[in-house]
N, C-alpha and C positions, 0 to 999 in steps of 0.2 A: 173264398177259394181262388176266383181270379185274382186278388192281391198276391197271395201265397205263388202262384204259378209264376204271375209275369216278374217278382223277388226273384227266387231262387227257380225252380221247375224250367223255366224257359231255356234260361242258360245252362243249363245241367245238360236239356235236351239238344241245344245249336252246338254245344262241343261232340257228345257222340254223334250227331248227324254228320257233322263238317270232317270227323276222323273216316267213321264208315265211308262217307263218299270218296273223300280220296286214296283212299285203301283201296274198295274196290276197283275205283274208275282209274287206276294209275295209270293203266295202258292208253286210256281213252287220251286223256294231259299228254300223253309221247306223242301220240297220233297226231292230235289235233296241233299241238306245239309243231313238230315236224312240217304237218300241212301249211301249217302258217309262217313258216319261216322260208317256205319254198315258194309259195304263191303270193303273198304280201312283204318277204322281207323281215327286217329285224331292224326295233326290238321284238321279238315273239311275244312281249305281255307289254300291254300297256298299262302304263299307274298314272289316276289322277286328284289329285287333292279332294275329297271331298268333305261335306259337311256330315256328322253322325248325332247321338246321342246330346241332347244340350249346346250341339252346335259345336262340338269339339270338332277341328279337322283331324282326317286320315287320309291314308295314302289305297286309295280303291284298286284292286290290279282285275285285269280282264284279257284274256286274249286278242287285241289288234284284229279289227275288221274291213281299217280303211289302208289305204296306201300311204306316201309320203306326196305323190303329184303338184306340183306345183307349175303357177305358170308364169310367162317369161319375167316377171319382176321375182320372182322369187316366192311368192305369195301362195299358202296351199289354195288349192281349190274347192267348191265347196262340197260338202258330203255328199251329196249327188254325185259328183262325178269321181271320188275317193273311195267310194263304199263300190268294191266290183262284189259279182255273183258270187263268188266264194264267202264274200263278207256276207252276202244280204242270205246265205246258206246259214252260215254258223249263227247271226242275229236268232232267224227264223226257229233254228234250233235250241237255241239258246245254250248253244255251246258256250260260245264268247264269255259265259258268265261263271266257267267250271272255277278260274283261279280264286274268286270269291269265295271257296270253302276253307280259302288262308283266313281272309280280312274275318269271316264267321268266328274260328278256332280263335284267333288273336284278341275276339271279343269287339271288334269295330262291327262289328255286325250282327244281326240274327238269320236264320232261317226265313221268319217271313218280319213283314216291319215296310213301312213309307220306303220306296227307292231314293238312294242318295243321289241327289243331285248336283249339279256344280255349285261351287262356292260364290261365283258370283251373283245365284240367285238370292243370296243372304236378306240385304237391304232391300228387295222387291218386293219380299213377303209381307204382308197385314198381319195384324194380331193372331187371326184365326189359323189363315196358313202356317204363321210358324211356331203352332202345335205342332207338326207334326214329327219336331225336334224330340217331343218328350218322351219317347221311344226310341232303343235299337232301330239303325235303316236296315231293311231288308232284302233279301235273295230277290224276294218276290211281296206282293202285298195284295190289299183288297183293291185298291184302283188296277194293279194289275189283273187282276181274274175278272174286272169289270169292266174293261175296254183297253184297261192299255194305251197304244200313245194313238185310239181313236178317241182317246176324249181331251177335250178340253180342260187346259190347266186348273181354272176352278174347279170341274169336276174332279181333276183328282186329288185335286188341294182336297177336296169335303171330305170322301171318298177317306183318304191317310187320315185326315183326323177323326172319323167316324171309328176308324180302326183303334186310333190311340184311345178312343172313350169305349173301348168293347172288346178289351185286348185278350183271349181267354183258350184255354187248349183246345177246345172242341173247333172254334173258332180256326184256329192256325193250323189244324187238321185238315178242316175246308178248303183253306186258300191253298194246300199244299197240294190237294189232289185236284183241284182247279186247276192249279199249275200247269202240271204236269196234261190234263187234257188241252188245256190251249196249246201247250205247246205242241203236241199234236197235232191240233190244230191250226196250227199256225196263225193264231188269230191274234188283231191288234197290232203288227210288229211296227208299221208306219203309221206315221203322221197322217191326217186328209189328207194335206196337200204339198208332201214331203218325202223323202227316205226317212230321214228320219225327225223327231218331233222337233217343231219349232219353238224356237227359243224363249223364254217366259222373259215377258218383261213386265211383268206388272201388273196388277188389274184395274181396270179402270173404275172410276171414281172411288177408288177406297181412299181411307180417312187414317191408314192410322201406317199407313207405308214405313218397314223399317224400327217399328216400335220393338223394345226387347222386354 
């Protein structure tokens, strides 16, 4: 039955989800677009290359959280000091991630699935982290309802590929209303010792860095 689901049933269910949502929440998109283009400027959505499905790139779009700030060489500054309270609001809320019900509808996506990360973590990954390719990236996932970017990259490396080997509707039901209480909650949204998570470079002593 999980084979049958995550085939056909998964994707059946990320297209009515990703229509419903922005059906309903259109006005939420005006608001939040508006807020963002008055307090942060333009471009109102940000797109950035990311990795998906088998490692195919896509174009990820999300509402703009940081500024453009730069300092006197030209040089942006770093997300600390880019990400004002308006941003670190919409993170919290997880507003920022409404535009993502396109990339879902387009099929670059799922409802939940590993978070796509940037492309240049490609080559960093070990055999086992980049599992976690063999799946739709997702809204949301099990590293996310499980710490979020309070855990360490390994753990949410296991974490995504624990998901890819467990992939199942009952399952994706869980992390969906996990979701949705964290964000309540507000939990997870930083790094320990960051705004936002620090950047993966690799794990140490692995053996098999960059294997495909």
């Amino acid at each position: 039955m999980s084979g049958l689901y995550q085939k056909y049933i998964k994707r059946m269910l990320d297209i009515v989800c990703a229509l419903a949502a922005m059906l309903a929440f259109c006005w939420l998109y005006a608001i939040v677009a508006i807020l963002v283009r008055v307090k942060l400027g333009s471009p109102v959505i940000f797109r950035q290359s990311r990795p998906g499905r088998n490692e195919k790139l896509f174009h990820l779009y999300k509402f703009r959280t940081m500024t453009d700030a730069r300092d006197e060489t030209g040089t942006l500054l770093p997300d600390a000091a880019r990400l004002t309270k308006f941003g670190r609001f919409l993170r919290a809320a997880s507003l920022d991630e409404l535009p993502e019900a396109w990339n879902i509808l387009r099929g670059d996506m799922s409802v939940v699935g590993p978070r796509p990360l940037l492309t240049r973590y490609l080559p960093r990954y070990n055999a086992h982290q980049r599992r976690r390719h063999e799946v739709r990236p997702g809204l949301s996932g099990w590293a996310q309802v499980n710490g979020r970017n309070a855990l360490s990259w390994e753990e949410k490396f296991d974490l995504d590929v624990w998901y890819v080997d467990h992939v199942g509707f009952l399952l994706d039901v869980k992390i969906v209303c996990l979701t949705v209480c964290k964000a309540v909650k507000r939990e997870g949204i930083s790094g320990a010792s960051s705004a936002t998570m620090q950047e993966f470079l690799g794990t140490q002593d692995q053996t098999e860095v960059g294997v495909r």
